[in-house]
N, C-alpha and C positions, 0 to 999 in steps of 0.2 A: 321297068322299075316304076313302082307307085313312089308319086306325088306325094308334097307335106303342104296342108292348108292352116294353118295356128297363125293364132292372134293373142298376145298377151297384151292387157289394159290396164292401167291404174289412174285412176281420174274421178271426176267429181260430174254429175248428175247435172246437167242444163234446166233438166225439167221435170216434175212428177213423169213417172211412166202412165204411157197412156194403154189400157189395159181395156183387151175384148176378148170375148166368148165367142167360139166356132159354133157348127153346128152339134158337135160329137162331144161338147162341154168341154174342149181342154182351150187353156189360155193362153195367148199370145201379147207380150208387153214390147212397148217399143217409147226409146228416151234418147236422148241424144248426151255422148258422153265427153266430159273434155281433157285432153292430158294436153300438158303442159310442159315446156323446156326453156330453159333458161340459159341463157351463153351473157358472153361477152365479144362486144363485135371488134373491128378494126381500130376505134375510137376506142375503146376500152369500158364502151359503154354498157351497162345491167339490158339485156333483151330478154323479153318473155315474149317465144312462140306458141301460141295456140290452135288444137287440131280437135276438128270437131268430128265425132264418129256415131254415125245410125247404130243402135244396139237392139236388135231381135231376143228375144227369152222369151220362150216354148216352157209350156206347164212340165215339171211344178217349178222350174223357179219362177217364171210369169208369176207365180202365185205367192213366192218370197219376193219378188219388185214389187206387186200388187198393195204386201201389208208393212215391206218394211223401207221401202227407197222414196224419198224424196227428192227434190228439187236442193242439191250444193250434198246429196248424200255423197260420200266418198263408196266406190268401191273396185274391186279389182275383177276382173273379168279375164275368163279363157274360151277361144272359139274359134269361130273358124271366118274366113271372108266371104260373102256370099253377092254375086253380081247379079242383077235382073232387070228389066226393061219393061214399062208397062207406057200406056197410052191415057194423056192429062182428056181432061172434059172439053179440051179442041182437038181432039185428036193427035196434037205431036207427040210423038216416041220420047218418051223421057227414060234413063240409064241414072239406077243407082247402084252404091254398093253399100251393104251392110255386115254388122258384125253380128254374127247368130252363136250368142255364148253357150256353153256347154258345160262350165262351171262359174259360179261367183262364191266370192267373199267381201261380203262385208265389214266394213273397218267404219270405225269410230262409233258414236253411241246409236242407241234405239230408239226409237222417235218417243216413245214414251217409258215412263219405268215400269208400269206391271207388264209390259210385253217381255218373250223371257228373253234369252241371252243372244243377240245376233247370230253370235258366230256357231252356236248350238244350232240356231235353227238351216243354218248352210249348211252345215256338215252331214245333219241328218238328210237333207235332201240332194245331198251332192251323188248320192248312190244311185239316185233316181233319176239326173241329171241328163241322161243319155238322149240325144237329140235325132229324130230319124233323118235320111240323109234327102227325103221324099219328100221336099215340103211344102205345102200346098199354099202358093202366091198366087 
């Protein structure tokens, strides 16, 4: 029996995506996202927890973070979890995991008014959206 790997996200942008070119011209963007939850504890007191998540986007949305996500942009992401291991500039083994979306939507306005319609421009490119499962870290 095959596995389910899904990530569903709704949260707000920590920081501009920071966005680079491979050799092969396609882009890779990576932001750190934050969703939020709110209770009430034992006291009956208002708690806001915060969970901060690595976000991968592979062209072309790389290319919708690129021109339309900023820094407090809201948006909703779907993806998948992805774990790997790489070695810091002293050599220790460091272990992350990130979120490699496969769809976005974004929500609330456009950073400017003559850019056109956000959520025109996700829809158009959500067809294209497909992520290979091969990804070169």
């Amino acid at each position: 029996m095959a596995g389910v790997n899904k990530v569903i996200l709704l949260g707000n942008l920590g920081k501009d995506p920071e966005v680079r070119r491979l050799d092969d011209g396609r882009g890779v963007a990576n932001f750190s996202l934050a969703t939020s939850e709110t209770y009430k504890n034992k006291s009956g007191e208002k708690v806001t927890n915060t969970e901060w998540h690595n976000i991968v986007l592979w062209s072309p949305l790389a290319d919708i973070a690129e021109n339309y996500l900023k820094k407090g942009s809201q948006v909703y992401i779907e993806g998948k979890i992805s774990n790997r291991s790489y070695e810091d500039k002293d050599g220790v083994k460091k272990y992350i995991s990130e979120v490699v979306g496969r769809e976005i939507t974004l929500l609330g306005r456009a950073p400017s008014s003559d850019s056109m319609n956000t959520q025109e421009s996700t829809t158009q490119n959500n067809q294209e959206s497909s992520v290979e499962d091969d990804l070169p870290f």
